[in-house]
N, C-alpha and C positions, 0 to 999 in steps of 0.2 A: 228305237235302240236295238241294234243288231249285232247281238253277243254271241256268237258260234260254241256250242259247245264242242269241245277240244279231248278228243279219248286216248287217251295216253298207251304206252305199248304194253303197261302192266294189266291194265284194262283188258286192252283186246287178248292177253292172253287168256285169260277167263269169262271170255263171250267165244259161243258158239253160235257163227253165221247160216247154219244151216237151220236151227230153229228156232232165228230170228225174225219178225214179221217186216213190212216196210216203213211203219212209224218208228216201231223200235233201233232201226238201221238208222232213221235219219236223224234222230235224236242225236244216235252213238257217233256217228260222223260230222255233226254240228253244222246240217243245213237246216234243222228247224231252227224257230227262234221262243224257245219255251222260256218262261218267267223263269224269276231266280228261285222262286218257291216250288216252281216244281221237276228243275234240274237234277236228275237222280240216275244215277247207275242204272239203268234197266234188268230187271230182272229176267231171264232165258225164260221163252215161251216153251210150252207146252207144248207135246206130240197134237194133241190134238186139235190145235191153232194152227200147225203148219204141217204139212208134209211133205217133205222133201223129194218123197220117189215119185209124189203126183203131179210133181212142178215141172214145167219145161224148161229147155235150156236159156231163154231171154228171163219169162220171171226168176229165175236164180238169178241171173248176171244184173238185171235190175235190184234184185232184194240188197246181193252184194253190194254195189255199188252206190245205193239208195239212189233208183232211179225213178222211181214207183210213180213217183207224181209230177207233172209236171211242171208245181212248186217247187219241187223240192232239186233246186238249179244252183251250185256252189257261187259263191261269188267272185268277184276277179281273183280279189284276193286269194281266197282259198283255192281258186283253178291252177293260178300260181304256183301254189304251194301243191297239187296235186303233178302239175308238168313237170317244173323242171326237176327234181330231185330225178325222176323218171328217165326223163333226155341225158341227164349226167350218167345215169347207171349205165346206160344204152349205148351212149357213144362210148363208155369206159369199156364196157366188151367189145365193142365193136372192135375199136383200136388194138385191144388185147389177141382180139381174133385173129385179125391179121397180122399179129407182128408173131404169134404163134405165143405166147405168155400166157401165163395162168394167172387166173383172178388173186388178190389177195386182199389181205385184211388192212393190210396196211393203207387203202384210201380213206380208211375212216380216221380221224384222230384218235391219239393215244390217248387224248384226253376227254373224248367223249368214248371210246372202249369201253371204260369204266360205269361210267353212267349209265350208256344207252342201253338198254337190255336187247338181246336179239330177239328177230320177230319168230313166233311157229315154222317152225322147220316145214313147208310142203310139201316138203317129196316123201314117199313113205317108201322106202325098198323091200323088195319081195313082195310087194300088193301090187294088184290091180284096180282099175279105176271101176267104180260100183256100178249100179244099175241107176242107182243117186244121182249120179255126180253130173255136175250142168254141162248145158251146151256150151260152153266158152272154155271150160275145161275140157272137154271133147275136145274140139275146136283146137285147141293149145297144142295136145296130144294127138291130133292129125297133121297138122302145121310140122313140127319136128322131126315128121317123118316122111315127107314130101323126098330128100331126096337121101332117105337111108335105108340101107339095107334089111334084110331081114330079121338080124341078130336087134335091131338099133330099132327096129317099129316094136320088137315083143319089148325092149326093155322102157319104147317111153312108154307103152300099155301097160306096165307096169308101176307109173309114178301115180302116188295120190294127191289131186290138187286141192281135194277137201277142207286141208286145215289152212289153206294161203290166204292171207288176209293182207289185202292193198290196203290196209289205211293206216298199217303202221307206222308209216311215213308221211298219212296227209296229216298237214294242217300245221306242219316244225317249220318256225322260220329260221333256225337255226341247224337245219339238214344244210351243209355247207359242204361240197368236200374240200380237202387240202389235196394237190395234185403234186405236193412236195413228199405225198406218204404213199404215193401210189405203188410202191414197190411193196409195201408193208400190207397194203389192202389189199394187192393180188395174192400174196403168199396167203394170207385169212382168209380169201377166194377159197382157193385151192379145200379148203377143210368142209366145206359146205358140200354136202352131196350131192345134190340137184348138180353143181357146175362139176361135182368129179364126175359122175355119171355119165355127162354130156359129155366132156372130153374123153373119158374111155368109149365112150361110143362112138366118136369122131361125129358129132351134131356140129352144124354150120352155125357157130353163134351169132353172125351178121345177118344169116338167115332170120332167126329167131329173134334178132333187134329189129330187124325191120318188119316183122309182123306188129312184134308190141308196139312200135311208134304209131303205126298205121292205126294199130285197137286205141292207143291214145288221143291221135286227132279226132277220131271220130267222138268219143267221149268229152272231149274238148268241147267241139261243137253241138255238143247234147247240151252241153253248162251255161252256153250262153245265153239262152232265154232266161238264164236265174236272175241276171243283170238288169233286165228289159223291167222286172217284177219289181226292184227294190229302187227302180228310180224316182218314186216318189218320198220314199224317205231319204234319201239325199239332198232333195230339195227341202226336205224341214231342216236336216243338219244344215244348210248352206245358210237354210232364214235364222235357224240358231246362232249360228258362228257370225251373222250379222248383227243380232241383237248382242250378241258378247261384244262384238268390236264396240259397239257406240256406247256399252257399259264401259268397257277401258277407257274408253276417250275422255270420260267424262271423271274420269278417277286420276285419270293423266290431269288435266284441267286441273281437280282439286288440287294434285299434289302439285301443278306448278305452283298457284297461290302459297299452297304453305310451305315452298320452298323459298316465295317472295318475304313471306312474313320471316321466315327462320335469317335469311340474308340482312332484312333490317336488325332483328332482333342482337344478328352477331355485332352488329353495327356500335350498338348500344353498349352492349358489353366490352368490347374492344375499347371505348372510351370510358366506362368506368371501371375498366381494367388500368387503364393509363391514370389516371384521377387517383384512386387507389395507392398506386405505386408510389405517385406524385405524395400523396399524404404523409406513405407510412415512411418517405426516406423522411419527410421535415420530421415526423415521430421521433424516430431513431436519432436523429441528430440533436432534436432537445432535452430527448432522454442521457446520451452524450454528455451533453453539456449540464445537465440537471445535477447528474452526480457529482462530479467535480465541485462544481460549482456551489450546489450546497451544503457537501464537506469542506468547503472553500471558508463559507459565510460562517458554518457551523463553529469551525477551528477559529473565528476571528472573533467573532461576537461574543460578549458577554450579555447575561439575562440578568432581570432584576432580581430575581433570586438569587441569581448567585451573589450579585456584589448585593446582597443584602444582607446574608446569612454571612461572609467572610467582614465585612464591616461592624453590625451588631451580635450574632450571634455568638453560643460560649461555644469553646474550644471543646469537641467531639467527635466522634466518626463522620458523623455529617458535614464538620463541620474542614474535617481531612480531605472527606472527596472531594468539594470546592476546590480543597486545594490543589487536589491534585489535579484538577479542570485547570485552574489557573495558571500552574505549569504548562502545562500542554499549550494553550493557548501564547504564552510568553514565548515559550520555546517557536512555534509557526510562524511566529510576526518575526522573528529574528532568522528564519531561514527562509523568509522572504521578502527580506528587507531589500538585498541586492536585486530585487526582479521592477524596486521603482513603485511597486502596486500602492493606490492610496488611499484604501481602504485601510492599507497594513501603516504606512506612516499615522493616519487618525487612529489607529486603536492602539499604538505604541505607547505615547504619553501614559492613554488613562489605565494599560497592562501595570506600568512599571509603577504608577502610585498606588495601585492595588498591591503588588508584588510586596511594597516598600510598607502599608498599613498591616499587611499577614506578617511579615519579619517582625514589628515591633510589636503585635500582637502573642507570638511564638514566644517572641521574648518574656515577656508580660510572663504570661503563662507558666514556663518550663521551670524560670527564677523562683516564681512563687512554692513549685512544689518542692524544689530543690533545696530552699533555705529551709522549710518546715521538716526538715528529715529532722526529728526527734527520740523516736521507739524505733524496734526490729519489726512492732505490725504496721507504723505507716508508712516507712519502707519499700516493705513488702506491698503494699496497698498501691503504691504509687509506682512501683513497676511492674504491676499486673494492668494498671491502666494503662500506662506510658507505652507498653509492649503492642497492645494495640495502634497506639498513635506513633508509629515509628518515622512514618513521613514528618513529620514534626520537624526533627532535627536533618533530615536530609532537604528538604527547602529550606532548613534556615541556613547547612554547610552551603547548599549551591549561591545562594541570593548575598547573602551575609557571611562568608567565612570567618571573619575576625569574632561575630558575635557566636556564631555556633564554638568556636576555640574556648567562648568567657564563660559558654553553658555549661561546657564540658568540665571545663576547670572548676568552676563552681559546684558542680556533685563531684568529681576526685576529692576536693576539700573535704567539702560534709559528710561524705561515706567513708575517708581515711578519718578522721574527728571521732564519728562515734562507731565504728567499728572497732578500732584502740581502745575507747573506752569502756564497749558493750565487752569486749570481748576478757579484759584484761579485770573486770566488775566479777564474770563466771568464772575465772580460772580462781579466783579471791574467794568466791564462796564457795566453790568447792574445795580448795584447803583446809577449808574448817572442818570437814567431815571426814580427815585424813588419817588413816593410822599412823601411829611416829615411825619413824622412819630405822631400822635396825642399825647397829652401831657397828665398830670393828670386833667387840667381844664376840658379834653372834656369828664365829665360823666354828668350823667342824672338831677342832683340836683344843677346842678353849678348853679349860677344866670351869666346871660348874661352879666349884668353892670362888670363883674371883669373881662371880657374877652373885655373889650372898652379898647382903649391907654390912655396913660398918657394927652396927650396934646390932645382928643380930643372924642368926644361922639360917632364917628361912630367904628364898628367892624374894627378891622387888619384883613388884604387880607388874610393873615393865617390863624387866628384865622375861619374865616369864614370858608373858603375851607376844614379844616380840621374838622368843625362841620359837615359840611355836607357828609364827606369820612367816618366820626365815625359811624353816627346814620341810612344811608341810604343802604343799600346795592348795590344799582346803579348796574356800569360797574364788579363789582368785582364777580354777578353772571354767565356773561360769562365764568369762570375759569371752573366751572363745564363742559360744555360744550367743552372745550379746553384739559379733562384730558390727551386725549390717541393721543394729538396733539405732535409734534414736539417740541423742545424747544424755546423763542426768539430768534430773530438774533439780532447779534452786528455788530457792527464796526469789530470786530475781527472774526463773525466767518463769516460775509461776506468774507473777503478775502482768511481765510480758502477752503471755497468751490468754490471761484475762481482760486484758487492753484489747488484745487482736481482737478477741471472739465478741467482746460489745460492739467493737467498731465495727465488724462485718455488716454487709447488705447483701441481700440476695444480687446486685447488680453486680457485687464482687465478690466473690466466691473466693476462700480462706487458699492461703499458699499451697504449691504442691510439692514445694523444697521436703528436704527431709528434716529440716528442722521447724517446719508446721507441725509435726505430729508430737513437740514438746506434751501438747496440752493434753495427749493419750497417754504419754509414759505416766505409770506408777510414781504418786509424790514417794520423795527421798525423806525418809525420816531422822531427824537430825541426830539420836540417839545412834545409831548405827555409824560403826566407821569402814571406810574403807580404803581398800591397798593403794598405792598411787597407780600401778596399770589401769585400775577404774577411772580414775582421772585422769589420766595422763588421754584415755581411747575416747573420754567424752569431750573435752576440749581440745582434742585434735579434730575429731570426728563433725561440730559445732563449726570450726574453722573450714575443714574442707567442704563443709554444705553454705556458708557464705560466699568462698572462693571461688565456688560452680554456678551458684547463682549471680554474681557479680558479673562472671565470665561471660555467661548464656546471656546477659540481660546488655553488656555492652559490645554484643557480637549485632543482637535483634536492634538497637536502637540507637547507638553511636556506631557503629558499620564498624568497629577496629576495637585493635586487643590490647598492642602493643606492649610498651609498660604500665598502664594504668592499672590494671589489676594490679601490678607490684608496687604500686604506689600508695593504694589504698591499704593494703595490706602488707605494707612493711612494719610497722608500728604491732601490730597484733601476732605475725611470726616473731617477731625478734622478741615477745612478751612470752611467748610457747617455747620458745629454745632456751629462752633465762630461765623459766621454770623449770624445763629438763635438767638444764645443769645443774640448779642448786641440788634437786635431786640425787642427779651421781656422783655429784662429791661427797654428799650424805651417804648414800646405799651402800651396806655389806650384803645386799639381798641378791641373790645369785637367781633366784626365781622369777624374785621378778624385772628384774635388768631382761633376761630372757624373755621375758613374757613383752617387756615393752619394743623390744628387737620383732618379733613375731606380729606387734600390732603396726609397726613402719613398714615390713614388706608386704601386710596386708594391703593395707590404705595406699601404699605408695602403686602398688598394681589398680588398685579401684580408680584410681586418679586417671593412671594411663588409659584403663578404657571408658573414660568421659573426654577424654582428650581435652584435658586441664593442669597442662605443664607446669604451672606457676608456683607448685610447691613443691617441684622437684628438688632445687636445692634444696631445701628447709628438709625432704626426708635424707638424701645425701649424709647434709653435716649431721645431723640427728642419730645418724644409723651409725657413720661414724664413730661417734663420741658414746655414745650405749654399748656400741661391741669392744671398746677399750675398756671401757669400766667394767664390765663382765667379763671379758680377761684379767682383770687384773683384780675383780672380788675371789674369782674363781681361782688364781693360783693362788692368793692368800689362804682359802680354805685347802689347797696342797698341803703348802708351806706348813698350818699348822697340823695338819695329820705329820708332816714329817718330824715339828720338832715337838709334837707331842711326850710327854714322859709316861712311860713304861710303869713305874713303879706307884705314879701316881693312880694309873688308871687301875692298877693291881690292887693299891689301899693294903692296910696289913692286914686285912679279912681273907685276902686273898677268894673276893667271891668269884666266883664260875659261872653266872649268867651273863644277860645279854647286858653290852656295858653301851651308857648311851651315846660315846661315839656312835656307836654301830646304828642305835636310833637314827642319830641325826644322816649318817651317810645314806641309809637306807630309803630317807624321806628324801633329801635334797636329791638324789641319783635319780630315784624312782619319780620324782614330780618334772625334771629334766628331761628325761625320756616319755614321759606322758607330752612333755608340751612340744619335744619334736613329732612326736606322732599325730596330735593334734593340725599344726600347720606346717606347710612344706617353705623352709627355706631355701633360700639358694645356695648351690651345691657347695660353694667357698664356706660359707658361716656355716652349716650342717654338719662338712667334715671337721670344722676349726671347734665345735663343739662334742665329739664324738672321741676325739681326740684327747682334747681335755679329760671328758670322763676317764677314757682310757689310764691318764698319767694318775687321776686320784684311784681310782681301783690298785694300781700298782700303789701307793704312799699306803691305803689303807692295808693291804695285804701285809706290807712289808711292818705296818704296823704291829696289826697281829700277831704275827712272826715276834717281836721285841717282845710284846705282852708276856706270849706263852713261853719264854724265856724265862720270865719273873714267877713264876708257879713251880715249887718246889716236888710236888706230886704230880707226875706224870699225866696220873689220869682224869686230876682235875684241869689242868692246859689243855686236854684233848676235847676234856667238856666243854669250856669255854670256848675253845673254836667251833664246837656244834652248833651251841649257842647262838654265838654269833653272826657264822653265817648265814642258818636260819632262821634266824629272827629276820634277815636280809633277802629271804629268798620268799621267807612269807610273805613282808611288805607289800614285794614288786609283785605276787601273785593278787594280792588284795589290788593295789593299782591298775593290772588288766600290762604289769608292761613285760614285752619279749623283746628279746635281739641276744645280740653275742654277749652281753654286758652279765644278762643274764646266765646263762650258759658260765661264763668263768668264774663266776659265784658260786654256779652247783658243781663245777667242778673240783672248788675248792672243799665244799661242804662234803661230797664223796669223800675224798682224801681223809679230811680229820676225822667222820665217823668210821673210815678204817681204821686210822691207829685209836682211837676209842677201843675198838671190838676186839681189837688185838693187845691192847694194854690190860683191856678188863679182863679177860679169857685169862690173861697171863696171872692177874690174881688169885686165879681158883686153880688149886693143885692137881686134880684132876684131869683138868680143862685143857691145863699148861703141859704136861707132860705129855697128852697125849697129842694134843698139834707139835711139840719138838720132838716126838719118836715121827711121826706123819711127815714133818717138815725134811727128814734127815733121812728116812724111809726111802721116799716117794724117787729122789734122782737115783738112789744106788738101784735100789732094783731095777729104773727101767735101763740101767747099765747093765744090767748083767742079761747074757743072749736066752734067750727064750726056752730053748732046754737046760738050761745050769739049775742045778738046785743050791738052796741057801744051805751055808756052811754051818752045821752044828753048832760047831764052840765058837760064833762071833759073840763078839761081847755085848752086841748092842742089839742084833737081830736074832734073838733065840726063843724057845717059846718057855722060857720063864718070864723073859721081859714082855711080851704080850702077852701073856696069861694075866702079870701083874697088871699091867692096863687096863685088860678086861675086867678087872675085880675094882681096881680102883673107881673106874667107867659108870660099873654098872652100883654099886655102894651112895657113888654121890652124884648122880647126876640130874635126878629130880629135883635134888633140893640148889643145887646149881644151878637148875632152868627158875627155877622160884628165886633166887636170890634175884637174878639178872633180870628179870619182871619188876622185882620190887627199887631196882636202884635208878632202872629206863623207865619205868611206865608207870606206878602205882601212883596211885592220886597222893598218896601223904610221903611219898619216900622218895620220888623219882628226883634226880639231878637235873631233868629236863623241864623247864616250864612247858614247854610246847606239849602238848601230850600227842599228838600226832606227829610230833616231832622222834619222842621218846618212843612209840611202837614201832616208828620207823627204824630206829635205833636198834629195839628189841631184836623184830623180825631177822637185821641182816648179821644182827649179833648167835640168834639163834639155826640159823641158815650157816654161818661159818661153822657154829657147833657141831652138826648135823651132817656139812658135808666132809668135816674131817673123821667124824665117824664112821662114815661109807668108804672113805679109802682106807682104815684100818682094816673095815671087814672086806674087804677086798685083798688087802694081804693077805689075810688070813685064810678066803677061800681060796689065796692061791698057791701059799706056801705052807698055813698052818691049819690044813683041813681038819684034823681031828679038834683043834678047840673048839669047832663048830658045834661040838654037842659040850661044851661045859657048861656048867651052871650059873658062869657068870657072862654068857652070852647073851647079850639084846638085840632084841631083834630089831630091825629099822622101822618098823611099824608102830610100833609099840612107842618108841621116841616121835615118830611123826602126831601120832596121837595125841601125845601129853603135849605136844608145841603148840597143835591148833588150839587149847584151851586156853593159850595166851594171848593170843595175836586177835586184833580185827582189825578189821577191812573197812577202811576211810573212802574208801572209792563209791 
């Protein structure tokens, strides 16, 4: 194996040939053939291994060269690679010489520029060639100057070939030139000094080529015995590359075989590739048909289960779904009747007697539950099961229409039967627990004396009880409260729900109506009565929870609404509207006429949002016929405020309290206005009753007015309207009621405790004279201009007449603050029951005193300054003082 080591130009830049030995040379230029293991960069010999000045001109040119051994003979190869780059450089000068051009750089690639490093620069300028330096470098340096001058021999004496190393170049198979860059290679010529040198010195470069060719044949021919030496290893590669071919051959050989096998192999696959294909379409195509085909069979065939379970089994969920297989199946055999199939004519016959055994089964069935409706829980029992079985009656409308019609008909019957009668049984028992009903005596103007018995002066236990249910609102405003409650219990429907709750099974779980939760309401005790609003809102309330149920249960299970709901429950409205009426022909009760107005726009919107129309009429006429009758109790109690008598209500006592007119309007007004505030009517009925108030406020006012006509003492009329319409203003503040109603009440009540304050004052002589000197005072002076002084001798403004003031003022005015205490407020004296009525009375009576005092002493500080030091001057202190020991403060 003949591996040349190969020395790169980075190499030879850090090897010095001069004290290199001839092994080390051959190494470096890769004529030996050393192992891999011991191929290494040589290390520079020692001064004392070589010496260069002792060497002659051949062993240098030999060492250089690595000529040393006779072994040691390049091979073709590498003689190659040492000519021609050489011949290329040679003839490139040459050609350049004679065209008269300068070398350049440009014969090298641009793209080897880069890479290839340039070789040691040889020529040294300004030196001389040493006493060292070889004979071939002599040689070189006499050659040059063969035919130049003398300027041109000192300067090649001058060049150092010491550092030139030929092997920079040997051994590159890639020293190529490009003669496309020769223009490039000559101008990079030109920079090298060696070739500037020779051209300033005019040296014959063809001269100088044809020496070096001549040194290179001869070199040439030194190389070729290297050839001569290595042709026995050529002959081993030659026996190698033999033994390699018949190794191929024989792997050739293999691979045809198992190229022959691989040929059959595809062979095989190709046809169960085909085979494959061939299977998986018949797959696909009975898969295809598979579907079809046994959703085909599926749809047509009946199993013995099923016509075993629809023939003996009982009528239940299980026993529905059959059925509703049996449909399905009916249904496929008829929409594929026209296609001829006959599969489908054989299974037609035994569909339709199956079909025709479930209709009279259904039958059987729906009749039996239907005749047994009895109670409101088996009912209910039987439309909590039925709701499940709702297919029932739509296989029996599709198959049977005539007999689904006799189903139907047959429950409208029995649920109009005893829905009439369940219902028309509660409205019965609750009457018995009804308070009586008020008469025409009990309006606002009656006198009491006609409401006494024949045989004696006290009230009848009626007569009373029922004044007090007319005008009071009491218990009857719980109802509001109670709207979206349950209905009462009875007698009847206690047992009801005792029926339900034993019949119950956990497989049926108790109704979820609102009238399941009977058996939760509080029992009604029979001692206790109550107003018809309470009855009137439970057997409404009773009705509209059948209605809804009825509604919901013939939507789920006969498909339609129609009139059937109105059919069943026509009998049981027309039983709730006869009771309303006898009602309103009876009622003087203005309360609760109101209050059952207020329970029909309640219910009548509940209804709407269940979307259960069916007793829209029924609140219509109802609402109707309640808001005429409460117009028309309602002006009756006008009427009697208007033609109430005066003189009776006076009595010859002529008392001054609060008279029970004023009771009863205060209660009836104030419980009317509590139950608008309570529920929002529609804007029509809210003004039409707002209204009304309005006109009794005006009857009762204008009342008043008569009464205090009949009071011969001024200041007892003024008390009696204090009275009265605080006793009115208390009421409504007990009741929690506001609005303007209000308001013109207190404003009436201002007014008369003014002329009160001003009647009383006017009884105290003190009191009196001095608000009519203040009263008659107060406009002349602010008439007169601002610097005018008062006239001496007036007869009315002088200071006699305020002196006398001040004396009479200051003599009685304490005991005038104590009178007016003891007639408004004191516990045993006062003319006021209200006692916070009466300080209120006090306070604004004492306050008019006080402030007419202040404008006296205001005259006087401005016209009668010297009375300001009399002795009967008071100070405003001093009266403010003595007031606060009267007055407290209710706030």
């Amino acid at each position: 194996e003949f591996r040349p080591l190969r020395a790169s130009p980075h190499m030879m830049e850090d090897v010095d040939t001069q004290d290199m030995d001839e092994q080390t040379a051959r190494q470096l230029l890769g004529l030996d053939d050393p192992s891999p293991d011991e191929v290494s960069l040589p290390s520079s010999p020692s001064k004392a291994e070589i010496d260069t000045q002792e060497m002659d001109m051949d062993a240098a040119r030999k060492l250089i060269l690595g000529l040393a051994s006779p072994a040691s003979k390049p091979s073709p190869l590498q003689a190659s690679h040492l000519r021609t780059p050489t011949n290329m450089k040679k003839e490139t000068l040459a050609s350049m010489h004679e065209e008269g051009e300068t070398p350049s750089s440009s014969i090298i690639p641009q793209s080897r520029q880069a890479s290839i490093p340039s070789p040691p620069n040889p020529l040294r300028s300004k030196t001389s060639i040493t006493p060292s330096s070889s004979p071939a470098q002599q040689r070189i340096s006499l050659k040059n100057t063969k035919n130049s001058g003398p300027e041109d021999v000192q300067l090649i004496d001058q060049l150092d070939f010491s550092n030139l190393d030929i092997t920079s170049t040997l051994g590159r198979d890639d020293d190529e030139l490009d003669f496309d860059e020769l223009d490039t290679i000559l101008s990079s010529a030109q920079l090298s000094p060696i070739v500037a040198a020779a051209l300033q010195q005019g040296v014959d470069l063809r001269e100088y080529c044809e020496d070096t060719d001549e040194e290179l044949k001869s070199e040439e021919v030194a190389l070729l015995p290297m050839y001569v030496d290595v042709r026995e290893t050529f002959g081993e590669m030659y026996h190698k590359i033999a033994e390699s071919d018949s190794i191929l051959a024989s792997f050739e050989k293999l691979l045809t075989v198992y190229q022959g096998d691989l040929r059959s192999i595809s062979q095989h696959l190709r046809v169960l590739q085909s085979s494959s294909i061939t299977q998986h379409v018949k797959l696909q195509n009975r898969q295809a048909l598979e579907a079809p085909l046994g959703a085909f069979l599926k749809d047509l065939t009946v199993s013995r289960t099923m016509a075993k379970v629809l023939q003996e089994g009982d009528v239940n969920e299980l026993w529905v779904q059959y059925l509703t297989q049996l449909n399905k199946k009916v249904s496929f055999v008829n929409s594929q009747k026209h296609l001829g199939i006959a599969a489908c004519k054989d299974m037609e016959p035994r569909l339709k007697k199956m079909g025709s055994l479930a209709v009279e089964k259904i039958f059987r069935y729906l009749h039996g539950q239907f005749v047994a409706i009895k109670s409101l829980s088996y009912l209910r029992r039987t439309q909590q099961s039925l709701s499940s079985l709702a297919y029932l009656f739509q296989f029996l409308f599709k198959y049977a229409p005539n007999t689904a019609n006799e189903i139907k008909q047959l429950y409208v019957e029995n649920c109009e039967r005893f829905y009439s009668t369940f219902h028309k049984s509660y409205v019965q028992s609750l009457a018995k627990i009804q308070i009586d009903v008020a008469s025409k005596n009990d309006l606002l103007g009656v006198d009491e004396n006609k409401l006494r018995g024949f045989f004696t002066s006290k009230l009848s236990k009626v007569s009373s009880h029922a004044k007090t249910s007319v005008f009071a609102l009491g218990e009857r405003q719980n109802i509001f409260a109670d709207m979206d409650k349950p209905p009462m219990e009875t007698p009847a429907t206690i047992a009801a729900a005792a029926a339900a709750a034993s019949a119950a099974t956990p497989a049926t779980p108790p109704s979820k109506s609102l009238l399941s939760v009977l058996a939760a309401a509080p029992s009604t005790n029979p001692d206790v009565k109550y107003s018809y609003p309470h009855i009137f809102r439970s057997c409404l309330f009773l009705l509209m929870d059948v209605v809804s149920t009825e509604v919901f249960f013939m939507r789920d299970f006969f498909l339609c609404e129609d009139d059937v709901v109105g059919t069943i429950f026509a009998k049981a409205k027309d039983n709730l509207a006869e009771n309303l009426d006898n009602y309103l022909q009876q009622s003087y009760d203005s309360i609760s006429l109101l209050i059952v107005i207020c329970i029909l726009c309640r219910y009548q919107v509940f209804m709407e949002e269940r979307h259960v129309p069916y007793l829209e009429p029924f609140f219509l006429q109802a609402m109707t016929n309640t808001m005429a009758r409460y117009s028309h109790v309602f002006e009756l109690n006008v009427e009697s405020l208007k033609a109430a008598n005066a003189k009776d209500i006076v009595g010859p006592e002529h008392r001054s309290g609060p008279h029970y007119i004023t009771r009863r309007y205060a209660e009836l007004v104030g419980s009317l206005l509590t139950v608008l505030s309570l529920v929002v009517l529609p804007e029509g009925l809210a003004s039409g009753v707002e209204a009304g108030l309005a006109r009794m406020r005006d009857a009762y006012v204008r009342l008043l007015g008569r009464v205090e006509g009949e009071f011969k003492n001024r200041l007892e009329a003024h008390i009696f309207l204090v009275n009265n319409y605080d006793l009115i203003i208390s009421t409504w503040h007990e009741q929690g009621v506001t609005g303007s109603e209000v308001d013109q009440i207190q404003q009436q009540l201002d007014r008369a405790s003014n002329l009160f304050v001003a009647e009383h004052l006017g009884t105290m002589p003190f009191a009196a004279h001095l608000m009519a000197f203040v009263k008659e005072a107060e406009p002349y002076l602010a008439a007169l201009p601002p610097d005018a002084d008062l006239p001496h001798d007036h007869p009315k403004f002088n200071r006699d007449v305020v002196e006398t003031l001040l004396r009479e003022f200051a003599q009685k005015w304490e005991s005038g603050i104590e009178q007016m205490y003891t007639i408004t407020a004191h516990p045993h004296g006062r003319v006021f029951p209200n006692l916070k009525n009466g300080h209120r009375v006090l306070r604004l009576e004492m306050e008019t005193l006080f402030h007419t005092y202040k404008v006296l002493l205001n005259i006087i500080a401005t016209h009668f300054k010297h009375l300001r030091t009399s002795k009967y001057f008071v100070a405003e202190t001093e009266i403010a003082y003595e007031i606060k020991k009267y007055l407290i403060n209710f706030d």
